[in-house]
C-alpha positions as CSV (number, residue, x, y, z in Angstrom):
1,X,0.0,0.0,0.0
2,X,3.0,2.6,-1.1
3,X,1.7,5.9,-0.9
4,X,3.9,9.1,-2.4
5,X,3.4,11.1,1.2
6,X,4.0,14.4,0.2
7,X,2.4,14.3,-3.7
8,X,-0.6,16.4,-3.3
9,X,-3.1,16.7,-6.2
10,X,-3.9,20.1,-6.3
11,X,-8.3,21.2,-5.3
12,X,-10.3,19.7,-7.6
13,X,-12.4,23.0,-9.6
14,X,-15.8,23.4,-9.0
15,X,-16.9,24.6,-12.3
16,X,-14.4,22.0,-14.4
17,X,-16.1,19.1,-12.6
18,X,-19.4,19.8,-12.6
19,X,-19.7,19.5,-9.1
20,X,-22.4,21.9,-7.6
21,X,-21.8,22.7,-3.9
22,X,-25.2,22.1,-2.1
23,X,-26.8,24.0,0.2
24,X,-25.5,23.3,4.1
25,X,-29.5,22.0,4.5
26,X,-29.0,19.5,2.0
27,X,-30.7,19.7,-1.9
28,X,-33.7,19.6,-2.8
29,X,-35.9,17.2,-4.6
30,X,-35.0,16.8,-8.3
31,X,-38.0,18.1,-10.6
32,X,-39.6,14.9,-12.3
33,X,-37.4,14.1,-15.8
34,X,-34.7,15.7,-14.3
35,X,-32.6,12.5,-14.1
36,X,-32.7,9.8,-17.0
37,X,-32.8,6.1,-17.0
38,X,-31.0,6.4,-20.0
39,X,-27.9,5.1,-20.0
40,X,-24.4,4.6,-22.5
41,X,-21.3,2.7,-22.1
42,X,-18.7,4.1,-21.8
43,X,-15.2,3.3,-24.0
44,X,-14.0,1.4,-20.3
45,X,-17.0,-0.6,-20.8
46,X,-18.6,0.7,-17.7
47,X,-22.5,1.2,-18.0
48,X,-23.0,5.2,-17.4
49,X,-26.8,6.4,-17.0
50,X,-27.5,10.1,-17.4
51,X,-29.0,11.9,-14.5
52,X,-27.6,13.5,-10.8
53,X,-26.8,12.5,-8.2
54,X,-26.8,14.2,-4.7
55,X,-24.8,12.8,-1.8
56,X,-23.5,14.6,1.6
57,X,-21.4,14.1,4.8
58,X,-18.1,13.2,5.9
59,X,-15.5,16.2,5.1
60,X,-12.9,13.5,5.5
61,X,-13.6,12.1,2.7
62,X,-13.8,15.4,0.8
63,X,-10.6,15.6,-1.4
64,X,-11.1,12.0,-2.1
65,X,-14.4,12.0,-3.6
66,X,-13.9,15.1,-5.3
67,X,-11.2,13.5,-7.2
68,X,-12.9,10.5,-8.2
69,X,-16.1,12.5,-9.5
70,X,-13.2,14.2,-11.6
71,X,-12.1,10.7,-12.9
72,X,-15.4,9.0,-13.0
73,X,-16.8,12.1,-15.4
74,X,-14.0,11.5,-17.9
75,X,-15.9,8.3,-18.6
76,X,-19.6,9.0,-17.7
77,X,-19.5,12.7,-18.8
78,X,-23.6,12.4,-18.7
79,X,-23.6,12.1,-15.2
80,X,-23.5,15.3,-12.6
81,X,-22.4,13.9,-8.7
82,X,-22.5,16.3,-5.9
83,X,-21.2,15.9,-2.8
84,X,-21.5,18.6,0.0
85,X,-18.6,18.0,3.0
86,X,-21.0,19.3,5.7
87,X,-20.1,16.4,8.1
88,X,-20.9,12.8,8.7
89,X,-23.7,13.5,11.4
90,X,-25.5,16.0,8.4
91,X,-24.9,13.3,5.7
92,X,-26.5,10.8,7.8
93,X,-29.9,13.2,8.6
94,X,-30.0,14.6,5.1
95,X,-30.0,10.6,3.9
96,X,-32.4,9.4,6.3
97,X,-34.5,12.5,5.3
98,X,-34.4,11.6,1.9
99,X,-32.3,14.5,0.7
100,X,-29.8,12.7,-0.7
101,X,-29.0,9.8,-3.1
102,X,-26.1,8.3,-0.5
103,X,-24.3,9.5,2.3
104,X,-20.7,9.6,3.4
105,X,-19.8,8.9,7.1
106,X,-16.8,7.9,8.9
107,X,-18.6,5.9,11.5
108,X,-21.3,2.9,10.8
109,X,-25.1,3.3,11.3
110,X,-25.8,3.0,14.9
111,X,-29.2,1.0,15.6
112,X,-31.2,4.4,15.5
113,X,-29.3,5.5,12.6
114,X,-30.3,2.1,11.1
115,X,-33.8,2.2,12.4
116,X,-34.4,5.3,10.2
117,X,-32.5,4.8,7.1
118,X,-34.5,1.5,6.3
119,X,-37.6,3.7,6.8
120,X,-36.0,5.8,4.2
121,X,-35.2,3.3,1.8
122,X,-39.2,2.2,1.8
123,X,-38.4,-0.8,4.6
124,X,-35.9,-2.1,3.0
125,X,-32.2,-2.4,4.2
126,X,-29.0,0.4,4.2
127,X,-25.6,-0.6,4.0
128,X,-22.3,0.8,5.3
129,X,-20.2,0.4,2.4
130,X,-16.4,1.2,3.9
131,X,-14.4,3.1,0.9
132,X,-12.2,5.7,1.8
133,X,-9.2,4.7,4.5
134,X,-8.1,8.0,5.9
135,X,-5.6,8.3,8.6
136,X,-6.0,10.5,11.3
137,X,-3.2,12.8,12.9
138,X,-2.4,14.5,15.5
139,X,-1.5,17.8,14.2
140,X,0.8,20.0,15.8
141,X,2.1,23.5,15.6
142,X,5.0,23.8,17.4
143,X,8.1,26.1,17.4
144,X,11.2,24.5,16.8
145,X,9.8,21.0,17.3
146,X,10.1,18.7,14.1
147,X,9.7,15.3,16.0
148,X,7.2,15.1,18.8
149,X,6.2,11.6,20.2
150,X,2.5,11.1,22.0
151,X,1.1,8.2,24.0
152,X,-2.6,7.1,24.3
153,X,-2.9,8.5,27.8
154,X,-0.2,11.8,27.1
155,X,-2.9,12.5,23.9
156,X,-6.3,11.6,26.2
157,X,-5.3,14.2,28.9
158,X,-4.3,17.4,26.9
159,X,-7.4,16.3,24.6
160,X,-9.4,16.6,28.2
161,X,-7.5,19.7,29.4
162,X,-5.6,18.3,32.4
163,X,-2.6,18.6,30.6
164,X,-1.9,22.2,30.0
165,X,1.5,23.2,28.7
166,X,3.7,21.7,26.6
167,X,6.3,21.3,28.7
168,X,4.3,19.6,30.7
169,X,6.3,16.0,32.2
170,X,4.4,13.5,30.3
171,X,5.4,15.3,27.2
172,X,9.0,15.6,28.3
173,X,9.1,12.2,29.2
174,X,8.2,10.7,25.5
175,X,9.9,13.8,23.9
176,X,14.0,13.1,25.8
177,X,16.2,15.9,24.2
178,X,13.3,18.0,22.7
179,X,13.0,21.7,24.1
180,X,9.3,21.8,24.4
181,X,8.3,25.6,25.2
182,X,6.1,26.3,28.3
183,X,3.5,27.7,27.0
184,X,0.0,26.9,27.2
185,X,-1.1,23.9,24.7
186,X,-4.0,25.7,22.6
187,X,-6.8,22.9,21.8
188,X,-9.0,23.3,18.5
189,X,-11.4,21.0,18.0
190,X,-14.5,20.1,15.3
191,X,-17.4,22.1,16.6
192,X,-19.7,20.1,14.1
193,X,-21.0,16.6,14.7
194,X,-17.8,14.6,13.2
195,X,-16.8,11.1,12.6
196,X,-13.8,12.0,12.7
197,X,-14.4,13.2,16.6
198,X,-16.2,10.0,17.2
199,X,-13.0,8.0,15.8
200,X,-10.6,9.8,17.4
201,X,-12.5,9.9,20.9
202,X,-12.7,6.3,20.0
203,X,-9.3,6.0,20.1
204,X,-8.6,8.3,23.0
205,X,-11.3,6.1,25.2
206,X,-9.2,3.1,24.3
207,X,-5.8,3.8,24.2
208,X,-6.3,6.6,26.6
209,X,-5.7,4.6,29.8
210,X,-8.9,6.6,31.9
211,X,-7.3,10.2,30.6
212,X,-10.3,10.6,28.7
213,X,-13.5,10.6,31.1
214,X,-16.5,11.1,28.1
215,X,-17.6,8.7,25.8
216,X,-16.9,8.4,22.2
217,X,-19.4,10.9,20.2
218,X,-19.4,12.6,17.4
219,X,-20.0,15.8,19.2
220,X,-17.0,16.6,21.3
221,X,-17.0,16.8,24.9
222,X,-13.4,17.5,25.7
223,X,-11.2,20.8,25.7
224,X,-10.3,23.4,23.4
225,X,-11.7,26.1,20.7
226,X,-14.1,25.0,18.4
227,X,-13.6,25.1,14.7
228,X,-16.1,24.2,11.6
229,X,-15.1,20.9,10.0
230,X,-11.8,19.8,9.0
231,X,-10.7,22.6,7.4
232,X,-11.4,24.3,10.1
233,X,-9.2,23.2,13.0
234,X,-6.5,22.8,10.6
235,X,-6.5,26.3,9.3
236,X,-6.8,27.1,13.7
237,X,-3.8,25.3,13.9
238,X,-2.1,26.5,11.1
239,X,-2.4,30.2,12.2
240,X,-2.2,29.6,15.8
241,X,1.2,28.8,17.9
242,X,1.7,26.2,20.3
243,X,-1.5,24.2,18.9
244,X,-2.9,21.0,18.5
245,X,-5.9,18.9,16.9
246,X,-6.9,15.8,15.5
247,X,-7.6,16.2,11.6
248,X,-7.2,14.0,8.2
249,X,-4.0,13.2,7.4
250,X,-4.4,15.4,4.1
251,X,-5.2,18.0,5.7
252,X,-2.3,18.3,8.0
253,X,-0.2,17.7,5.0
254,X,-1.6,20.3,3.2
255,X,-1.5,22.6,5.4
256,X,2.0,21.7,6.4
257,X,1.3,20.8,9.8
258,X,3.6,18.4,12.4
259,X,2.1,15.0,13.0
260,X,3.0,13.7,16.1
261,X,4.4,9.6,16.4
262,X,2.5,7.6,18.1
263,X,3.7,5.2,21.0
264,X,1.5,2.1,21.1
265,X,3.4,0.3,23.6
266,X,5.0,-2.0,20.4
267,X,8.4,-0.8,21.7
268,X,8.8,2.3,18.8
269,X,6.9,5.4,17.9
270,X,4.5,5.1,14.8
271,X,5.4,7.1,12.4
272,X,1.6,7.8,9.8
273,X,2.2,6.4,6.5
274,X,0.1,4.8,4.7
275,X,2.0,1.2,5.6
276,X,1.2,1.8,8.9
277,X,-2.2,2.9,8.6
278,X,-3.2,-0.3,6.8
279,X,-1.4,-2.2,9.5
280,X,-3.9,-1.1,11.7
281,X,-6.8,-1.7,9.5
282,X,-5.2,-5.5,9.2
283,X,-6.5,-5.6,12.7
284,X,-10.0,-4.5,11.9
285,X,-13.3,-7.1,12.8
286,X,-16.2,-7.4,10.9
287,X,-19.5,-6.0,12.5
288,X,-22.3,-5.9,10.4
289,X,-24.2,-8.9,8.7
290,X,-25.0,-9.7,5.2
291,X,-24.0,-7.1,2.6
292,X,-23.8,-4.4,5.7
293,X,-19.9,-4.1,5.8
294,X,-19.0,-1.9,8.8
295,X,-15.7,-2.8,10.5
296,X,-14.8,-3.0,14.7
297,X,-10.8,-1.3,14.4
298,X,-8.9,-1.9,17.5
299,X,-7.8,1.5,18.7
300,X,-5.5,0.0,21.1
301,X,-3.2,-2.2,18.9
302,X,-0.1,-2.6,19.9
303,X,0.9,-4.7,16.5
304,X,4.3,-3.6,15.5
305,X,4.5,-0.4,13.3
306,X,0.5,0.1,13.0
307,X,-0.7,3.4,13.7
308,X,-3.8,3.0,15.5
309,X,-5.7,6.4,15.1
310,X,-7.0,5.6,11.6
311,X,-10.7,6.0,10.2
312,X,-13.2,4.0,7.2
313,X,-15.3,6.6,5.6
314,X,-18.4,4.3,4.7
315,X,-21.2,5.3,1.9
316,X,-24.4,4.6,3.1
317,X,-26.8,3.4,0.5
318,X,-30.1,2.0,0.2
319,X,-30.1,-2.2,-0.7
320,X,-33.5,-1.3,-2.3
321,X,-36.3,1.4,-2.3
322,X,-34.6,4.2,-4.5
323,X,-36.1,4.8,-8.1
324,X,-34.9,3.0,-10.8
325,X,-32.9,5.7,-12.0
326,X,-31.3,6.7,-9.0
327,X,-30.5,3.1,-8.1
328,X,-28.2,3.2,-11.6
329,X,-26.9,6.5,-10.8
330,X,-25.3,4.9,-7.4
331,X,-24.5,1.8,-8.6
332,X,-22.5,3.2,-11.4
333,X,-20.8,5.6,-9.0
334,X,-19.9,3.7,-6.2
335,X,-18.7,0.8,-8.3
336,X,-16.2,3.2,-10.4
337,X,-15.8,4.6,-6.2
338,X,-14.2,1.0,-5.5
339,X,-12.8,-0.2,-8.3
340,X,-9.0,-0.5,-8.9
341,X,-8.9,2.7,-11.0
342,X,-11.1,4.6,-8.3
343,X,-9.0,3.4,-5.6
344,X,-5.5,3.9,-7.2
345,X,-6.7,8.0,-7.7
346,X,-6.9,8.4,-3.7
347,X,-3.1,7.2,-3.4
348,X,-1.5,10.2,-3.9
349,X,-4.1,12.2,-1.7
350,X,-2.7,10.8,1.4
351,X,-5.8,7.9,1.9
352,X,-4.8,4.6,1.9
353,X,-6.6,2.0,-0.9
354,X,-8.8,-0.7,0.4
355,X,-7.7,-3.8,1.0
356,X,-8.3,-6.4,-2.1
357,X,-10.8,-8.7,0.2
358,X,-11.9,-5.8,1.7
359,X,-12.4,-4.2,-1.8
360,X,-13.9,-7.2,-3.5
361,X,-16.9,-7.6,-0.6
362,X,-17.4,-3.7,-1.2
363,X,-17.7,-5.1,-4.8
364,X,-19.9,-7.6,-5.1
365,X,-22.6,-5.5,-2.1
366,X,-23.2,-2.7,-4.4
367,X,-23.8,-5.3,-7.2
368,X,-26.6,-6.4,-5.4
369,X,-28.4,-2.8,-5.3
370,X,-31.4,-3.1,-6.9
């Protein structure tokens, strides 16, 4: 799973792709005729309908998807996707509202979540459909420090606030050598409902070692300054010294940002790569039944060179209950999504590619869409 680190394909145009921006309350319902059942093949062989499709949620996923509606129009140029990055929490209400064609979310349907999409897809089932591995880091901004290790607990406590400077012992301790300044450690932290704060809390519950005292949530409960998606901490990082959040792996890259090691206990500080990422993902269980592919990852791994703080964007789609023509607009979509030539576009965005089992179950459960 080789991954060129620092290759960054450069923000995928609005206008060039097509791709209208939706309103933060989600789209509204397509005019009858606006979408077609009509449908060409393309010269990959792929079937392409013609219509548009509307889809919303996890910002995590966000440069990913963007890319592969860039690559999936050079073949299905009659198709328009949309994606809106307003969160995984808002994907999830605007799908189970019937807003939107599929949803993107960094966590699985929880039983309520569950409860409400199959009532949205007209009683019939809704998958989590895992397609998007993006690492998450603990981004750092941090005067004269190029190399800063964390622990679970070390990471659970200045997430909570009862660590409160940088030069705080723990730190110092995992950090031998480093000057660490003595200023306060300034917190940021996604003030929308997030995946990417339930994953992360998640981790910190696990690994955390009773440093963190809530329970994993999307909505954050721990310390710090608010900021609106991921774009948002990581710009409050980026202009803020002596600063910390927890934020794709993309984005710290793009925004040049440290990214702390992690100690796991396996004897050496994780470095995130995408070789270590999928080490951890190695270690993932499945949870759901049937064609419902949501995945248990062990947050507390202590496997040799895994980095445990990793997350599985899932799109959520209905198994049945959409209209014909929608059901071809995701199939065709989400199949291009996991194929090899959708997968191989993330690499140099800093996600990691599925697995090939992983990838070929993904496969053969939107196949069975109808």
């Amino acid at each position: 799973m080789s991954v060129n680190r620092l290759f960054r394909v450069g923000s995928v145009a609005v206008a060039s792709l097509g791709v209208l921006a939706l309103s933060a309350c989600g789209s509204d319902p397509e005019p009858a005729g606006s979408s077609s059942p009509d449908s060409s093949t393309s010269s990959a062989g792929a079937e392409c309908p013609k219509g548009t499709l509307n889809a919303e949620g996890s910002s995590a996923q966000k440069n990913a998807i963007e890319e592969v509606i860039s690559k999936y129009n050079e073949k299905c140029a009659d198709v328009t996707v949309n994606y809106n990055p307003t969160g995984s929490g808002a994907g999830i209400k605007q799908f189970n509202a019937s807003q939107v064609d599929f949803a993107g979310s960094d966590s699985a349907l929880k039983p309520d979540e569950m409860t409400a999409a199959t009532k949205r897809c007209a009683g019939n089932a809704a998958v989590d459909l895992p397609m998007v591995i993006g690492p998450v880091a603990i981004a750092y901004n941090l005067d004269g420090v190029t190399k800063l290790v964390l622990d679970g607990p070390t990471a659970a406590k200045i997430f909570q606030g009862t660590i409160k400077t940088w030069n705080d012992p723990a730190i110092a301790k995992l950090n031998a050598g480093v000057t660490l300044p003595s200023a306060p450690i300034s917190v940021f932290f996604r003030s929308d409902e997030s995946g990417t704060t339930e994953n992360f809390t998640k981790y910190l519950k696990a690994a955390g070692g009773g440093g963190w005292t809530g329970e994993p949530a999307k909505k954050w409960t721990g310390t710090g300054a608010g900021k609106e998606k991921s774009a948002g901490v990581a710009e409050g990082v980026k202009s803020s010294k002596n600063s910390i959040t927890y934020v794709e792996w993309s984005y710290a890259v793009d925004n040049k940002l440290g990214v702390a090691q992690i100690e796991t206990g396996s004897g050496t500080p994780v470095e995130l790569s995408a070789e270590s990422a999928g080490k951890a993902l190695a270690a993932a269980k499945p949870a759901g039944t049937g064609s419902d592919l949501a995945l248990k990852l062990d947050y507390a791994t202590k496997a040799p060179g895994a980095y445990p703080i990793i997350l599985v964007t899932y799109e959520i789609a209905c198994t049945k209950g959409l209209p014909a023509e929608k059901t071809a607009l995701v199939k065709s979509f989400l199949s291009y999504f996991v194929s090899k030539d959708g997968q191989a576009s993330l690499t140099d965005l800093n996600y990691a590619p599925l697995p090939a089992e992983i990838q070929t179950k993904v496969e053969a459960a939107i196949q069975a869409i109808s």
